[in-house]
Each structure stands twice: as structure tokens, then as C-alpha cells.
DRENDO-1510 file (C-alpha; in Angstrom, 1 decimal, always signed):
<recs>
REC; n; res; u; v; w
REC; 1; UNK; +200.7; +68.4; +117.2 .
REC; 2; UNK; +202.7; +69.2; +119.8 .
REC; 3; UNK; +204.9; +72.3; +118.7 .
REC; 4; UNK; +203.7; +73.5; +115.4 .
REC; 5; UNK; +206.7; +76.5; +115.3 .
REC; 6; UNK; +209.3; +73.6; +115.7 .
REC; 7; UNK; +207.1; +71.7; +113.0 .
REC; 8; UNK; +207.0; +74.5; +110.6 .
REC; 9; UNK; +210.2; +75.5; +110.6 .
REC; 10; UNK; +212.3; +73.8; +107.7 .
REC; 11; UNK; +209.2; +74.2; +105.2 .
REC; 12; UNK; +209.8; +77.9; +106.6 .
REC; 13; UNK; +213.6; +77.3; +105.8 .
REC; 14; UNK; +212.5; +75.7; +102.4 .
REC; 15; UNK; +210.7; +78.5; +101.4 .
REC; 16; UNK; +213.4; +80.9; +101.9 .
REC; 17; UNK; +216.2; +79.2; +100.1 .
REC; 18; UNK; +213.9; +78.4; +97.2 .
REC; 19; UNK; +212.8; +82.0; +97.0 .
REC; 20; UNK; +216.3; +83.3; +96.7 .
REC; 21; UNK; +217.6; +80.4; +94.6 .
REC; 22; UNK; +214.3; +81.7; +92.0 .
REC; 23; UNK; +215.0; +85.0; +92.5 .
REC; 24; UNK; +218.8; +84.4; +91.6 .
REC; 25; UNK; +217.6; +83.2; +88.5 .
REC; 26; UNK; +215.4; +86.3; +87.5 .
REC; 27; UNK; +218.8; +88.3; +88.2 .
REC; 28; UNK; +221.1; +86.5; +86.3 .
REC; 29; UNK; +218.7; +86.9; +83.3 .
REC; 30; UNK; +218.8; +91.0; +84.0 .
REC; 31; UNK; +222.5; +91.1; +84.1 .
REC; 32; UNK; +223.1; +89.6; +80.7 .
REC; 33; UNK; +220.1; +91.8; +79.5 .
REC; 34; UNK; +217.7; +88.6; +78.2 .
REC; 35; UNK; +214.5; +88.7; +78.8 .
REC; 36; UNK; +213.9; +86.9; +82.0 .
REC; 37; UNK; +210.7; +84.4; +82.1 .
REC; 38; UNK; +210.3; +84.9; +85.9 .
REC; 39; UNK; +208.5; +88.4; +86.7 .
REC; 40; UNK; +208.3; +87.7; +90.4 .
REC; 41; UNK; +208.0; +84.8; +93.2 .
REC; 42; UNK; +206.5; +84.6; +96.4 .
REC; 43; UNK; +206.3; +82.0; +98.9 .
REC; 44; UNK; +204.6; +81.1; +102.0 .
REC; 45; UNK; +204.2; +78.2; +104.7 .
REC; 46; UNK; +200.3; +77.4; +105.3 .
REC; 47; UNK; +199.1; +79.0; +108.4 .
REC; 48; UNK; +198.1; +76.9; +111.2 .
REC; 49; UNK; +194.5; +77.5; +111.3 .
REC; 50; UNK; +194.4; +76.9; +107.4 .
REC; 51; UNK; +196.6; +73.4; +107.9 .
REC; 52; UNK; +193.9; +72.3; +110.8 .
REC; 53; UNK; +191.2; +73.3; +108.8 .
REC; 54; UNK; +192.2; +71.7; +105.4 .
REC; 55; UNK; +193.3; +68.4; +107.7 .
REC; 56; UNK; +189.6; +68.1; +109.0 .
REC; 57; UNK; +187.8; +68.8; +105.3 .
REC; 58; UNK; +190.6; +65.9; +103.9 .
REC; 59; UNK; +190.4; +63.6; +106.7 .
REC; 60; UNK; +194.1; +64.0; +106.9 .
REC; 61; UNK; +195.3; +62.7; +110.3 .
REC; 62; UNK; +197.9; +65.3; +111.6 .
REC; 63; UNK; +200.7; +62.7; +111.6 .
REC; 64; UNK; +200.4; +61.9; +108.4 .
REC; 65; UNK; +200.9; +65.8; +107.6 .
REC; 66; UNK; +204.3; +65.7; +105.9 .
REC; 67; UNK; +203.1; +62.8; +103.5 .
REC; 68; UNK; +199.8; +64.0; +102.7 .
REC; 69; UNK; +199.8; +67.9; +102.6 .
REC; 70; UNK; +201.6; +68.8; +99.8 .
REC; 71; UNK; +201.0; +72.7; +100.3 .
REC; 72; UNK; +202.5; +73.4; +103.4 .
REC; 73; UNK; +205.1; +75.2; +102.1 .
REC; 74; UNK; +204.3; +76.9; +98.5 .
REC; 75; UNK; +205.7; +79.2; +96.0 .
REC; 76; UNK; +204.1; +81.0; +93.0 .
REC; 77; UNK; +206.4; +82.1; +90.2 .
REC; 78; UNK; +204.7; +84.5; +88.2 .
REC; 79; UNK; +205.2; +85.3; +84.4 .
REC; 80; UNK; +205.0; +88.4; +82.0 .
REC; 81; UNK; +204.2; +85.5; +79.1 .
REC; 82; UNK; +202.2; +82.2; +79.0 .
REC; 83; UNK; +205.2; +80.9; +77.3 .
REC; 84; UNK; +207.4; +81.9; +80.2 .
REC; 85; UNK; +205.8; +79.4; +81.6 .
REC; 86; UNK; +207.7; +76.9; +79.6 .
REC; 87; UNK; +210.7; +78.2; +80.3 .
REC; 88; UNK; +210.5; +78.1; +83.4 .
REC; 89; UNK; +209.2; +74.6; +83.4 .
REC; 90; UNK; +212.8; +73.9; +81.8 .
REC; 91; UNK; +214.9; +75.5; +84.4 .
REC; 92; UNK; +213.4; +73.5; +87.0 .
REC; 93; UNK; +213.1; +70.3; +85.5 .
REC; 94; UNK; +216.6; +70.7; +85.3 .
REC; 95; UNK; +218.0; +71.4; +88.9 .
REC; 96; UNK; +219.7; +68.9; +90.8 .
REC; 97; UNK; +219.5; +70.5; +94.2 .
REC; 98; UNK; +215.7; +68.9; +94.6 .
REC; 99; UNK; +213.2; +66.1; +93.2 .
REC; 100; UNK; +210.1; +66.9; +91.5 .
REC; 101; UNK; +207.7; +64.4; +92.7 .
REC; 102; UNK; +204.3; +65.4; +90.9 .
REC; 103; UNK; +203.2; +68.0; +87.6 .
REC; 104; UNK; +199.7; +68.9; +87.7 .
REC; 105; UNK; +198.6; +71.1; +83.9 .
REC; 106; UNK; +195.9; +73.4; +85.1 .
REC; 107; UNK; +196.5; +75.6; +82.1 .
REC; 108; UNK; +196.0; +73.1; +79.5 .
REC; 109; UNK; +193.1; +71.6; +81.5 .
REC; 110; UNK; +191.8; +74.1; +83.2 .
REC; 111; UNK; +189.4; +73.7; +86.4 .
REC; 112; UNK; +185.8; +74.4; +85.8 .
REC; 113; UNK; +186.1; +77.5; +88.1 .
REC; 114; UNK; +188.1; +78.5; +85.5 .
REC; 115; UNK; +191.3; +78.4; +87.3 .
REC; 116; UNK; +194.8; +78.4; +85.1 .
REC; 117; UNK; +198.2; +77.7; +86.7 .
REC; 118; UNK; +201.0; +74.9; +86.2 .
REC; 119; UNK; +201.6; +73.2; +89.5 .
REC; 120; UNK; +204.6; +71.1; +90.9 .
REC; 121; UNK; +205.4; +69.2; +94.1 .
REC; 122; UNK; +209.1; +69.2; +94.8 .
REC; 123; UNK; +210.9; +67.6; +97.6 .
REC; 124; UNK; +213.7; +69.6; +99.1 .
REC; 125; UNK; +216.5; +69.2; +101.4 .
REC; 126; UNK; +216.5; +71.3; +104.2 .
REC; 127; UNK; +219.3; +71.2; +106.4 .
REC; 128; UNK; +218.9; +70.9; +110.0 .
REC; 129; UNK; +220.8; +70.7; +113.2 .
REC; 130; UNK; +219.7; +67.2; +113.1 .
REC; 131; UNK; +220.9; +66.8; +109.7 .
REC; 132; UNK; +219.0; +66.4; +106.1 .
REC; 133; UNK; +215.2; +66.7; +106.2 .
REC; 134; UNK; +213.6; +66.3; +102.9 .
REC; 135; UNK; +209.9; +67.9; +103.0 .
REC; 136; UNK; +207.1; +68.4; +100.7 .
REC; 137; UNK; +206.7; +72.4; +98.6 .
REC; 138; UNK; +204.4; +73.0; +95.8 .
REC; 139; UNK; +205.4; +75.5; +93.3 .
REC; 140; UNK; +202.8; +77.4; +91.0 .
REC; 141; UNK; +203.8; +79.0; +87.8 .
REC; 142; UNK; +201.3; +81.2; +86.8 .
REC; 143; UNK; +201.1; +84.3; +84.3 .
REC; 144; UNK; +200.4; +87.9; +85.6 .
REC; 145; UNK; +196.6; +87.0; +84.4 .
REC; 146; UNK; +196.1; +84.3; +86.0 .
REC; 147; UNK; +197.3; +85.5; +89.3 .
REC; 148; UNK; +195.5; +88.6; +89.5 .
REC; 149; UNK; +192.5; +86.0; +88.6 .
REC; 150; UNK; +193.4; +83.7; +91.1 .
REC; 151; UNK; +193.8; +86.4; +93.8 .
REC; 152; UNK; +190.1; +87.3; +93.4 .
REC; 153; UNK; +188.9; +83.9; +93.3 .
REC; 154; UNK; +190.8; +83.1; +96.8 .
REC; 155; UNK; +189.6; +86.1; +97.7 .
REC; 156; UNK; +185.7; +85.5; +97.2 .
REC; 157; UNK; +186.8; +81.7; +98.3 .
REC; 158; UNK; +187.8; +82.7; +101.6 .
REC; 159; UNK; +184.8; +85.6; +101.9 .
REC; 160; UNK; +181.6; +82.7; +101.5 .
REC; 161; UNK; +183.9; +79.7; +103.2 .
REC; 162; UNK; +184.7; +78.0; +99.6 .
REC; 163; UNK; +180.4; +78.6; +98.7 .
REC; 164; UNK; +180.7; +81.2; +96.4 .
REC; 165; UNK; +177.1; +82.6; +94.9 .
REC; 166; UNK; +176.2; +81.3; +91.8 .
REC; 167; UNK; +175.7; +84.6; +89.8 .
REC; 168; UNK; +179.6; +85.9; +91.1 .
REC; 169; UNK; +180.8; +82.0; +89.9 .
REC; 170; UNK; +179.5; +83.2; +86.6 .
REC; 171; UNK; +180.8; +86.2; +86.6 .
REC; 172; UNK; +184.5; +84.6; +87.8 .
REC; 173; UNK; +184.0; +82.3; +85.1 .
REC; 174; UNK; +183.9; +85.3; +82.5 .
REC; 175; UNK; +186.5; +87.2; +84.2 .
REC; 176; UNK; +189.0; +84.0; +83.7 .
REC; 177; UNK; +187.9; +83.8; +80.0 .
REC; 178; UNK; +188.7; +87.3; +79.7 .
REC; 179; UNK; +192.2; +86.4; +81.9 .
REC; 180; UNK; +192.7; +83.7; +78.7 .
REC; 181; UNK; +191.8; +86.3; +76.0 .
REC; 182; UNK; +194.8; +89.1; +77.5 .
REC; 183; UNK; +197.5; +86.3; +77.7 .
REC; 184; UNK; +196.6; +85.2; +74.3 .
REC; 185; UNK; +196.3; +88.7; +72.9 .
REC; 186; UNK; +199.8; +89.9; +74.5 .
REC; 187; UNK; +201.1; +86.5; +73.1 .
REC; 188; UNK; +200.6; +87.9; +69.8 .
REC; 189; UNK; +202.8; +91.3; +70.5 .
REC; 190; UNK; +205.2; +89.5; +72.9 .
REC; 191; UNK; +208.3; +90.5; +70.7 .
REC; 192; UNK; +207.1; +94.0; +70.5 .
REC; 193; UNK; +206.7; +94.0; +74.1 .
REC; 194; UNK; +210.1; +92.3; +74.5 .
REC; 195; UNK; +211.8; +94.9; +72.5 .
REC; 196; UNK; +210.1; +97.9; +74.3 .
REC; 197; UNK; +211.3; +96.4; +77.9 .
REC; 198; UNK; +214.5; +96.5; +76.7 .
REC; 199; UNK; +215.2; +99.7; +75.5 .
REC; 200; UNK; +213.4; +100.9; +78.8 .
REC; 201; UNK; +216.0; +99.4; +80.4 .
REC; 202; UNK; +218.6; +99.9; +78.7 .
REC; 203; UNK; +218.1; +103.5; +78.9 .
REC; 204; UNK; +218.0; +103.4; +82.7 .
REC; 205; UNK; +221.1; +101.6; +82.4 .
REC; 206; UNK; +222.6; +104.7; +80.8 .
REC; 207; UNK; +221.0; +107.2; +82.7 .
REC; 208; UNK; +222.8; +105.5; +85.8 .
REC; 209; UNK; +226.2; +105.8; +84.1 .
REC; 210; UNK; +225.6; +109.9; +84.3 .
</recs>
């Protein structure tokens, strides 16, 4: 790869148009005082090392890059509710402004690490200088649970270069059973909690009239 800053740059440019497009979403919900199924996003492009690294483990040659990395450029959407997650599911499957190219359920089927989130791979237009490029971004949609789950797994992941001691494994795998147990116990009260969010705000909303 010859320049990888020139390579990077509209999955850069995807990133930030998505992230604001999501966002815009979350703030339409506030304004009309709904409960809104997005509690954050994020987004990143893959660093370079990570891209080289992940290239060599795949035996992904690195012209072949935009075809066969679908994580170059990602976003996580993250969710008060597991059935946010549906609802969000909705919205996108819905745009127009991009095509969703692959759905991968790792809630439903969950990966024997123990690892829960709802991917997509989406190709987006990106305008350029040398007109329309459409690349490759994978969007996660995960629950507050899960990602603080996830987080630790990448975490110990990245620690013992994806070999991860047997005895923390178990342990992880307890900690995401636990992960399942919250979402499904704050399932059960998510109208309560719906109710209690928006009286919260909608006595901020009146304290800022004052």
C-alpha cells in the first residue's frame, strides 16, 4: 500500500457522515420526547497496524482490501433495551442513502465466547473529488450489556494476542451470562424505566424554562 492516509480517507469520511446521520436520529427522538432506541454511537476506521495484522492472519492480499475487509470502517450503536435493537434494525433497513450488503445475528446465536451483538455490512457512498466511491462499514448494534462485555473481552483479547487463559475464558463466559441475565431482567421493567426517563427529563426541560 502505497499511501494508506489517502487510502483511509473516505472510510474516514464514511464514518463521520454516518455518525452524524445516527446521531440525528437519536435527536429527533428527544425533541418529540419518545423514547429514543439509540443510547449512543461511535465509530472508527481500523488502524493500520490492526489492518496489516488482520491481512496476514486472513491471508487477505492488501489489494484485495476494500472487497474483503469488511471492518475497515465500523460503528457501534448502542442500546438502553435489547428491543431497541429492533428498532433500530427498522430504521436502517429502511434508508435509502446506502445498501446493506450482509446481517450477521450474534444475539440470537451467540458466539461460544459468549459474545452478543447484531452486526451489518453496509455499502456507502462517499463523495470524492474524483466523484462517488462506494466502500465497505460494518455497523454493530449492541445493548449497554453487551458493550461493556464486549469491551472487556477486546480488552483481555488484545492483552494475551487473541490467547486468552482458560480460567479468565470461563470466567468471561459467566460475566456474558450475567450480561444476558441484566438485559433480560431490565426487559421486564423497561416501561417503568421508560416512564422514569421521562419525567427526569421532562423536569429538566422545565427547570431550563426558569
Amino acid at each position: 500500500m502505497s499511501n494508506w492516509t489517502i487510502f483511509l480517507t473516505p472510510y474516514k469520511q464514511a464514518v463521520e457522515e454516518l455518525k452524524v446521520k445516527l446521531r440525528g436520529i437519536r435527536q429527533q427522538y428527544q425533541q418529540t420526547s419518545k423514547h429514543t432506541p439509540i443510547e449512543f454511537v461511535t465509530g472508527r476506521v481500523k488502524p493500520v497496524m490492526s489492518i496489516i495484522d488482520k491481512a496476514e492472519r486472513k491471508s487477505i492480499p492488501l489489494d484485495r482490501l476494500e472487497e474483503e475487509m469488511q471492518d475497515l470502517a465500523g460503528l457501534r450503536i448502542v442500546t438502553q433495551f435489547v428491543e431497541d435493537i429492533d428498532k433500530v434494525l427498522s430504521l436502517i433497513r429502511n434508508r435509502k442513502d446506502f445498501e446493506i450488503v450482509e446481517e450477521r445475528d450474534y444475539i440470537n446465536h451467540q458466539k461460544p465466547s459468549g459474545y452478543r451483538s447484531y452486526h451489518l455490512v453496509i455499502r456507502y457512498p462517499v463523495q470524492t473529488i474524483d466523484g462517488e466511491k462506494k466502500v465497505l462499514v460494518e455497523l454493530q448494534i449492541r445493548t449497554l450489556a453487551m458493550n461493556f462485555w464486549a469491551t472487556i473481552e477486546h480488552s483481555l483479547n488484545y492483552k494475551y494476542s487473541g490467547e486468552i487463559p482458560h480460567d479468565i475464558k470461563m470466567r468471561l463466559k459467566r460475566a456474558a451470562e450475567a450480561a444476558f441475565q441484566l438485559d433480560e431482567e431490565v426487559s421486564i421493567i423497561r416501561d417503568e424505566v421508560r416512564d422514569a426517563q421521562e419525567i427526569i427529563t421532562a423536569k429538566q426541560e422545565q427547570s431550563g424554562k426558569m
